[in-house]
Legacy VTK file of the C-alpha trace (Angstrom):
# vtk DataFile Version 3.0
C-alpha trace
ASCII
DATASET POLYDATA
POINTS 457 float
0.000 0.000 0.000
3.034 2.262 -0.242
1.612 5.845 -1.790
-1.601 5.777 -0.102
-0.104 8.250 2.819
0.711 10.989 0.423
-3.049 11.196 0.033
-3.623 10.368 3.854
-1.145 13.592 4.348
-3.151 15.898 2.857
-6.299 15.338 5.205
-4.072 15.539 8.151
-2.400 18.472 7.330
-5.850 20.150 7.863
-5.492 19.455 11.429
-9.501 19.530 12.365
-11.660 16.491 13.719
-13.448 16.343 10.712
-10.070 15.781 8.378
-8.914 13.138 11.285
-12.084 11.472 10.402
-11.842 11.938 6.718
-8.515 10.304 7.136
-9.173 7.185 9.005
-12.669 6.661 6.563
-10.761 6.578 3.448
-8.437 4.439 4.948
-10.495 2.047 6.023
-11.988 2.202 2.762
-9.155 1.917 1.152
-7.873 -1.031 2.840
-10.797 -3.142 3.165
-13.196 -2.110 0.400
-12.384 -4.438 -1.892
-13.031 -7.701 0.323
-15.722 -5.817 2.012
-18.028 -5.486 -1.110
-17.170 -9.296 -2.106
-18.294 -10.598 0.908
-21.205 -8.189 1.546
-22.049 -8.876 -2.522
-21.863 -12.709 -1.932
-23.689 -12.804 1.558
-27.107 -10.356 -0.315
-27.334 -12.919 -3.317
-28.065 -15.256 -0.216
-30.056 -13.416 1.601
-32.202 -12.605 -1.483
-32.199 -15.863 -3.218
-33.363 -17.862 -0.088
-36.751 -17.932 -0.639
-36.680 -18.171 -4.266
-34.093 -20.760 -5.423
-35.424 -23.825 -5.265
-33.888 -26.069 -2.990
-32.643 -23.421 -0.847
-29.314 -26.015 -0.990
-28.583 -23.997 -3.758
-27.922 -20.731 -2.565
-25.171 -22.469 -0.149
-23.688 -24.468 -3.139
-23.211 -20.920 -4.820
-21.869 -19.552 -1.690
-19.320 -22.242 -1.031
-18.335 -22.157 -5.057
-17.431 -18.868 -4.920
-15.285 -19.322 -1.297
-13.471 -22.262 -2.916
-12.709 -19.718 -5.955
-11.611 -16.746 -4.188
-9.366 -19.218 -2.035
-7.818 -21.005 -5.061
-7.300 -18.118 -7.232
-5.869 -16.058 -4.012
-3.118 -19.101 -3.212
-2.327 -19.460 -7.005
-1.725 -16.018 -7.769
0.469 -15.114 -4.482
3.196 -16.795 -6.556
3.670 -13.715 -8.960
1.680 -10.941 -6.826
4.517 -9.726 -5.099
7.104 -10.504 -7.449
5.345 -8.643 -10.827
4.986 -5.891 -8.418
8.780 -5.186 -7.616
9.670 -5.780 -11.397
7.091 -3.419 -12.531
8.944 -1.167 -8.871
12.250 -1.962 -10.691
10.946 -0.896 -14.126
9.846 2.677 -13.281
13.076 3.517 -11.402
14.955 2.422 -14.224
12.148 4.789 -16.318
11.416 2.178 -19.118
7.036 2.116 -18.702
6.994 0.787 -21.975
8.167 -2.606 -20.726
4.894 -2.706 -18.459
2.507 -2.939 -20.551
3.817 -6.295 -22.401
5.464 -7.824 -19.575
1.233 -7.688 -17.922
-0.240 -8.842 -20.492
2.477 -11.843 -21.024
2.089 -12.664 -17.319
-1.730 -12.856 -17.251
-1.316 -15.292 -20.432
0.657 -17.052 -18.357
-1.744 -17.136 -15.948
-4.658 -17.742 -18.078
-2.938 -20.692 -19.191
-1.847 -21.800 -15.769
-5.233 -21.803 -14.036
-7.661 -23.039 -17.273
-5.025 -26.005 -17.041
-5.863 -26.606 -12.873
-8.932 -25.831 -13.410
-9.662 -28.103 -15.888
-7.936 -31.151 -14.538
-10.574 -30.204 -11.010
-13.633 -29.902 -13.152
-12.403 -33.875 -13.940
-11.489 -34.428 -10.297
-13.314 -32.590 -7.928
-16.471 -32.164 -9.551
-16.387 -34.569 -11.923
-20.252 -35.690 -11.472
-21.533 -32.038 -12.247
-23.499 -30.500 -14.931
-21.203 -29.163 -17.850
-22.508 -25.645 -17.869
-21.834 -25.614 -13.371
-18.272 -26.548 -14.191
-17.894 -24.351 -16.902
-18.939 -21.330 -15.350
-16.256 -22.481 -12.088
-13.917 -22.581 -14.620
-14.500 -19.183 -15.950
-14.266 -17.801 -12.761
-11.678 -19.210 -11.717
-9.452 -17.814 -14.628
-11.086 -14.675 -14.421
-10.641 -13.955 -10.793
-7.039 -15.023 -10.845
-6.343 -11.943 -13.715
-8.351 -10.148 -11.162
-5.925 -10.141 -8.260
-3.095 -9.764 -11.088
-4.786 -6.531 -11.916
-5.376 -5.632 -8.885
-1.878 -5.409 -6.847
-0.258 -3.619 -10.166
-3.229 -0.969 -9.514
-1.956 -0.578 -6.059
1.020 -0.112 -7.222
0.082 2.553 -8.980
-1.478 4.343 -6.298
-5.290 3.852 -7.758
-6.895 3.040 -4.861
-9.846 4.811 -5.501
-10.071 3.402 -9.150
-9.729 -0.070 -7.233
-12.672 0.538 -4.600
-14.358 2.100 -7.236
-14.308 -0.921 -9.715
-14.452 -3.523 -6.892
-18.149 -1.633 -5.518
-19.767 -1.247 -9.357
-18.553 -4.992 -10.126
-20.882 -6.465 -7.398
-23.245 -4.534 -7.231
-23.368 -5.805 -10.909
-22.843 -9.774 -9.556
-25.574 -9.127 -7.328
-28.112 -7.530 -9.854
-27.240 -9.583 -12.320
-27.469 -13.136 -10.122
-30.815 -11.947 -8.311
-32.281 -11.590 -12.047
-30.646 -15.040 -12.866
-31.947 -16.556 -9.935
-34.629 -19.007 -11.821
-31.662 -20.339 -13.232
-30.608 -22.021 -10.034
-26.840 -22.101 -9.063
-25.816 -21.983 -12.990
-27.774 -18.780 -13.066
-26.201 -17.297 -9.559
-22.583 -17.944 -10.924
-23.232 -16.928 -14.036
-23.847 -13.695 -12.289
-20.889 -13.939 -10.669
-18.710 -14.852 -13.756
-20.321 -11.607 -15.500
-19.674 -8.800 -12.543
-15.803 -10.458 -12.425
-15.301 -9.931 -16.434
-16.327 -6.413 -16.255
-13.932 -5.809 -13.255
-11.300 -7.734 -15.352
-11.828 -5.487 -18.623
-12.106 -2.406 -16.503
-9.049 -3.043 -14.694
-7.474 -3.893 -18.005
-8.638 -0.243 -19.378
-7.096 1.518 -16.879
-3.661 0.046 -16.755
-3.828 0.325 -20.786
-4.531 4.286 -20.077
-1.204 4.708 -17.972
0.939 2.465 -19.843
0.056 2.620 -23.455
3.315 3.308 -24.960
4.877 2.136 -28.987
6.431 -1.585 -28.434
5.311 -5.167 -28.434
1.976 -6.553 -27.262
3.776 -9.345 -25.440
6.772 -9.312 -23.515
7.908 -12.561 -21.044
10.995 -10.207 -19.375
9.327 -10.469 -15.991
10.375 -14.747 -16.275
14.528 -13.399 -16.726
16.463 -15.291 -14.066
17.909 -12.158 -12.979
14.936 -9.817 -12.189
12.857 -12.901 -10.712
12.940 -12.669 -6.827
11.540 -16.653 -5.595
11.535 -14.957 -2.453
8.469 -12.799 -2.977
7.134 -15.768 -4.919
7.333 -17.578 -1.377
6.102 -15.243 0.384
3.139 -14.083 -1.617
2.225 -18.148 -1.629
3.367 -18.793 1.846
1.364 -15.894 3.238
-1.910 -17.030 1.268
-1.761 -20.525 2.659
-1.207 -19.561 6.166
-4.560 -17.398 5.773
-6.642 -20.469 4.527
-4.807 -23.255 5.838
-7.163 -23.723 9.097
-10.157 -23.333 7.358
-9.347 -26.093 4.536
-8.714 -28.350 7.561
-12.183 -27.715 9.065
-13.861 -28.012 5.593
-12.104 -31.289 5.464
-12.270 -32.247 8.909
-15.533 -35.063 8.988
-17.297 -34.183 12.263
-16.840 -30.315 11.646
-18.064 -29.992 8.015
-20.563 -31.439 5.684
-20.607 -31.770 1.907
-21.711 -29.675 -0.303
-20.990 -30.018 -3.882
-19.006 -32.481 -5.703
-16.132 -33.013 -3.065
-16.423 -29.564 -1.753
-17.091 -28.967 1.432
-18.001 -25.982 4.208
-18.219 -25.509 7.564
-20.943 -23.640 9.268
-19.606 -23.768 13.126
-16.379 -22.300 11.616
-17.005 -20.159 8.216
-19.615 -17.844 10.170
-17.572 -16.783 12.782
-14.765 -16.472 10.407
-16.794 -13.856 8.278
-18.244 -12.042 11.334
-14.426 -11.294 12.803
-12.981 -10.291 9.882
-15.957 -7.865 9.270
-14.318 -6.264 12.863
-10.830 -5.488 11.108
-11.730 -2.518 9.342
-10.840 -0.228 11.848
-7.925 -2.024 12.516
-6.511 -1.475 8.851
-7.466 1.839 9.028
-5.334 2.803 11.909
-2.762 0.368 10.229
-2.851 2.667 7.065
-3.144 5.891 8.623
0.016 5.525 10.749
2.177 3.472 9.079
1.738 4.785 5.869
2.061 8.127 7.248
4.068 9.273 10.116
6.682 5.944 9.470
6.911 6.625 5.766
7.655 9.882 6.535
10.388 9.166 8.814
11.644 6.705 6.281
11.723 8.273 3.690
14.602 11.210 5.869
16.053 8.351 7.355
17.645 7.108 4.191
17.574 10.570 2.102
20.156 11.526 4.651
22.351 8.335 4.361
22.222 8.831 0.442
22.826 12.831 0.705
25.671 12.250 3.453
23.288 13.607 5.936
25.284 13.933 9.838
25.358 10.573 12.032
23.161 12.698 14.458
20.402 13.292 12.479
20.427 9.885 11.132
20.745 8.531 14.993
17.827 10.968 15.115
15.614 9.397 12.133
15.666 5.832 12.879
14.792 6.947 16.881
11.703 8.519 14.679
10.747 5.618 12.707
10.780 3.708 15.980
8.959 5.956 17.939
6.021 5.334 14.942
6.387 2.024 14.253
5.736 1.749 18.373
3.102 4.432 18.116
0.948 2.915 14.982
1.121 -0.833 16.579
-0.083 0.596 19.654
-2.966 2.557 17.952
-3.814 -0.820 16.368
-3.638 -2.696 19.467
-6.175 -0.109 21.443
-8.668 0.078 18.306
-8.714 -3.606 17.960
-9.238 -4.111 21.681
-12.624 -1.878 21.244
-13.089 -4.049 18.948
-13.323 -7.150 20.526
-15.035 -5.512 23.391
-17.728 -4.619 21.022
-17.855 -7.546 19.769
-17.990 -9.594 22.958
-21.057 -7.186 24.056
-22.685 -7.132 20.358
-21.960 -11.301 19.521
-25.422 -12.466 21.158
-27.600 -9.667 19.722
-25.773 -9.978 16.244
-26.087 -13.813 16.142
-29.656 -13.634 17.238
-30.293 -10.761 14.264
-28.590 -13.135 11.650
-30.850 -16.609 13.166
-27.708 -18.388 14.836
-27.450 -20.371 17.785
-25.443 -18.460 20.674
-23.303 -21.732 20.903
-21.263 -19.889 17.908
-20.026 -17.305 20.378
-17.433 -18.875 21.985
-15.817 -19.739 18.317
-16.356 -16.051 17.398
-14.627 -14.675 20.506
-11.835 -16.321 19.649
-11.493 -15.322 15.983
-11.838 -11.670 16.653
-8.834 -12.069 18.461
-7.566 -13.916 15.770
-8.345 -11.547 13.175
-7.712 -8.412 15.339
-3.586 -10.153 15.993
-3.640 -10.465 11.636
-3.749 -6.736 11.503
-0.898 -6.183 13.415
1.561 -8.891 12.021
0.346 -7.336 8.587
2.021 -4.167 10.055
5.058 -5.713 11.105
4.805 -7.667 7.669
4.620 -4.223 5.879
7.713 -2.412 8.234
10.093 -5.258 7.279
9.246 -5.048 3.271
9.882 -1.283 3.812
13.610 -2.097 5.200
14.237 -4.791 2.081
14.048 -7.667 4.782
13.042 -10.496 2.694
14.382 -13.325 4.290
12.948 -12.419 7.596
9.503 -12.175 6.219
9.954 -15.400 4.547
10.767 -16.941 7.707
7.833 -15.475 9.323
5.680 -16.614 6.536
6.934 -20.008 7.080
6.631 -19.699 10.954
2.639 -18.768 10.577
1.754 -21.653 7.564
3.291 -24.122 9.815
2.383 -23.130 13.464
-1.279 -22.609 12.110
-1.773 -26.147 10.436
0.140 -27.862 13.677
-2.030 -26.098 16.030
-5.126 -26.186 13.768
-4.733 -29.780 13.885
-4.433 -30.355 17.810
-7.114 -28.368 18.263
-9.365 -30.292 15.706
-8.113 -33.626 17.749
-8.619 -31.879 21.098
-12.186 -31.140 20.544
-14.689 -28.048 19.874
-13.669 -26.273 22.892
-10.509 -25.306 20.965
-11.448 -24.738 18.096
-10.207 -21.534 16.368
-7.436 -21.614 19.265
-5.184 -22.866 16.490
-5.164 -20.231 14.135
-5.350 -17.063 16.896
-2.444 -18.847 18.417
-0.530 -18.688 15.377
-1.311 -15.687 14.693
0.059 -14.478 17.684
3.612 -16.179 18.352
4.001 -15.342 14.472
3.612 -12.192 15.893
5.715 -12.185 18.951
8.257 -13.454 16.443
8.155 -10.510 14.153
7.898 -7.889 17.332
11.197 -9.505 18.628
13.236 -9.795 15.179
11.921 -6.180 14.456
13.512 -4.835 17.334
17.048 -6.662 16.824
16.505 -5.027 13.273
15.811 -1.213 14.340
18.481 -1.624 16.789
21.021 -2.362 14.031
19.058 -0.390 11.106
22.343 2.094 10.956
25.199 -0.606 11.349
23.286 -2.753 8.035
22.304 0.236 6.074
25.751 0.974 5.418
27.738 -1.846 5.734
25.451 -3.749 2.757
26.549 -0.653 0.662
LINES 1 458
457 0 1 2 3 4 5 6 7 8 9 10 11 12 13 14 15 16 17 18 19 20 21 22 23 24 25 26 27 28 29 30 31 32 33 34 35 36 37 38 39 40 41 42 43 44 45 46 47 48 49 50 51 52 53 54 55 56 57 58 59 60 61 62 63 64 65 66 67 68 69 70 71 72 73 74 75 76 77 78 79 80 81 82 83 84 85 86 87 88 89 90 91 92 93 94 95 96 97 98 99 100 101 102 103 104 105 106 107 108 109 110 111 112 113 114 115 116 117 118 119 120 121 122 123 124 125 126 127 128 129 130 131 132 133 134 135 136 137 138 139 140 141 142 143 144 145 146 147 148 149 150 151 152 153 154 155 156 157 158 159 160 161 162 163 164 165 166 167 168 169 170 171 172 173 174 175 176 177 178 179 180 181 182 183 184 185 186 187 188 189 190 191 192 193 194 195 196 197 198 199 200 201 202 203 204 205 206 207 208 209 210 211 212 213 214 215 216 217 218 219 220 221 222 223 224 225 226 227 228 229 230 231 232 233 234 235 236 237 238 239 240 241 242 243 244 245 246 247 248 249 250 251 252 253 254 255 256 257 258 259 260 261 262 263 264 265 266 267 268 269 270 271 272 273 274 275 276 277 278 279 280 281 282 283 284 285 286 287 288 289 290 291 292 293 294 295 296 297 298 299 300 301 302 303 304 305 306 307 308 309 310 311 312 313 314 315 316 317 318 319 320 321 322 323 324 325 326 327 328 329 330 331 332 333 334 335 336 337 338 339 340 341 342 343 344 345 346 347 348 349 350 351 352 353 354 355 356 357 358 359 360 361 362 363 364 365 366 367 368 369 370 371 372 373 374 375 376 377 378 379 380 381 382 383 384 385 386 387 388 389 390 391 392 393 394 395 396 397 398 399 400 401 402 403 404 405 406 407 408 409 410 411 412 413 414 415 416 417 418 419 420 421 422 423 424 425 426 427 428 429 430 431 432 433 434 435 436 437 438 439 440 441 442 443 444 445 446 447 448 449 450 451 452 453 454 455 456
């Protein structure tokens, strides 16, 4: 999200309550809008198709294709998220935008190809007893939404975040229109919906990245796939990272006595995937304190830090700059930690009322509880996460990457052995030492920022 504080900046500046509000609302739009309006989008077509798809088992076979599709497409594409994004980084400090453009659209050919191929060979696997049309529609959106998140980190990167939240709000309200008058259809008619809203984000995403990068060259360029400007890190971390997010809730969809099937072999489960949805409904404010500080007073303090050891600023002020970016790092994590402790505490006060409003047992709040906390801990390893990219850390964020895929299906698993009374202990737990290890190895980093900075020169 690097960029977004320049705009963030400019509200502050103002120095008035209603800029400080400004601020924190677009950055909590910002930073959760996207996954926001795909979960609200999926969660009407529900609400409004219940009573007139016929069975009703319908509506939760659409709602569990469309899960297993965001999760694939999200775990497939981490592979090339973050490394596209620091070659297209690399490109514009080297000034040669006309290598974007054909290096995209080779990459989402690649792509393309990559996930018709897995798709395919699960249309013949997993749900290989399906209608044609259901399996070609999966298919379609499965390609689709993996050119989606393609799109949609090089937009980022580009600093279009209200482009992104823009697109991302008139695509589903388009799935949702579009599946509720598809609806007599059945689940080929709700998908279809689905497949239609994520072509029109596709092809406007497409339009816009055209419009900045539309310079004389060829159409297709494979540079990006060059030994020497690949970094496997990223391409570790981006799938790492994914897989530690869904890892625990694969296990309970495949875990007998806590799921049920579906579709085909997919599965879903309701004690868990509620709960899951409700708590990470309760990170928005969360990521908007996360973007408001970090990207603001430590990107600020970043940026003079190293201005100064490129300009041969003094060792004082230097001294004086890291102290700074430590004093916000501390700052903005503990900003995060007080907001998502209201959090919680609203939650734990809200969780009967809310479950009672949405028809579901209070046995659920016990599970929920305990993925607030879960979700709340995310936000703050995403901040440590985002610090460490910041200082070029790689390695360490690999390792932490690592850390969280592995303590998360360990613990996941004792807890699903242990019995319900656990579960979601697993991935909060995770969460949390993965935490505790980034807090510690952050601080040994600070501490040294000066020493490494110029003895890697």
């Amino acid at each position: 999200m690097a960029g977004i504080g320049f705009e963030l900046r400019k509200m502050l500046r103002r120095n008035t309550l209603v800029s400080l509000l400004q601020a924190y609302a677009y950055a909590g739009v910002i930073g959760s809008g996207p996954w926001v309006f795909s979960i609200v989008g999926i969660l009407l077509i529900g609400i409004f198709s219940a009573s007139v798809v016929t069975p009703s088992v319908l509506v939760t076979q659409f709602q569990t294709s469309v899960t297993y599709l965001v999760a694939g497409s999200l775990i497939l594409t981490g592979l090339v998220q973050l490394a596209f994004t620091r070659f297209v980084s690399d490109r514009l400090f080297e000034k040669r935008r006309d290598s974007i453009l054909p290096n995209l659209h080779g990459l989402l050919l690649v792509v393309l190809a990559v996930s018709s191929l897995l798709g395919t060979l699960g249309l013949f696997t997993v749900l290989d007893n399906e209608g044609v049309l259901y399996r070609l529609l999966m298919l379609a959106g499965f390609t689709l939404m993996c050119a989606v998140w393609v799109l949609t980190v090089l937009l980022s990167g580009m600093k279009r975040y209200k482009a992104i939240v823009g697109l991302f709000a008139m695509a589903y309200t388009l799935i949702v229109v579009s599946a509720l008058l598809m609806r007599p259809w059945g689940l080929e008619g709700l998908l279809g919906g689905f497949v239609l809203g994520n072509f029109v984000l596709l092809v406007g995403m497409w339009v816009l990245v055209v419009r900045e990068f539309n310079t004389p060259g060829p159409l297709i360029a494979f540079n990006f796939a060059d030994k020497r400007l690949l970094y496997p890190s990223l391409m570790a971390i981006g799938l790492l990272y994914n897989l530690g997010i869904w890892a625990d809730k694969f296990m309970f969809w495949y875990f007998t006595p806590t799921s049920e099937p579906i579709i085909g072999a997919l599965r879903a489960s309701v004690i868990y995937d509620i709960p899951v949805f409700l708590a990470y409904l309760s990170i928005i404010p969360g990521m908007a304190v996360f973007l408001v500080r970090i990207e603001t007073d430590f990107v600020e303090y970043y940026d003079k830090f190293y201005d100064a050891v490129r300009s041969g600023g003094s060792l004082e002020y230097i001294e004086s700059m890291r102290d700074e970016m430590v004093y916000s790092i501390q700052q903005g994590l503990a900003e995060i930690g007080k907001i998502q402790t209201l959090a919680i505490l609203v939650t734990f006060v809200a969780g009967p009322w809310l479950l009672s409003w949405l028809g579901i047992s209070r046995l659920y709040l016990p599970l929920l509880h305990v993925q607030v906390i879960g979700a709340g801990l995310q936000v703050g390893l995403m901040a440590v996460l985002n610090v460490f990219f910041y200082l070029d850390q790689r390695r360490v964020v690999l390792l932490l990457c690592l850390q969280f895929v592995l303590l998360n299906i360990a613990l996941t698993g004792f807890t699903l052995y242990a019995g319900a009374a656990l579960y979601g202990y697993g991935f909060a737990l995770s969460t949390l030492l993965t935490l505790c290890t980034g807090l510690y190895l952050l601080s040994r980093q600070l501490n040294r920022l000066e020493y490494e900075t110029f003895m890697l020169q």
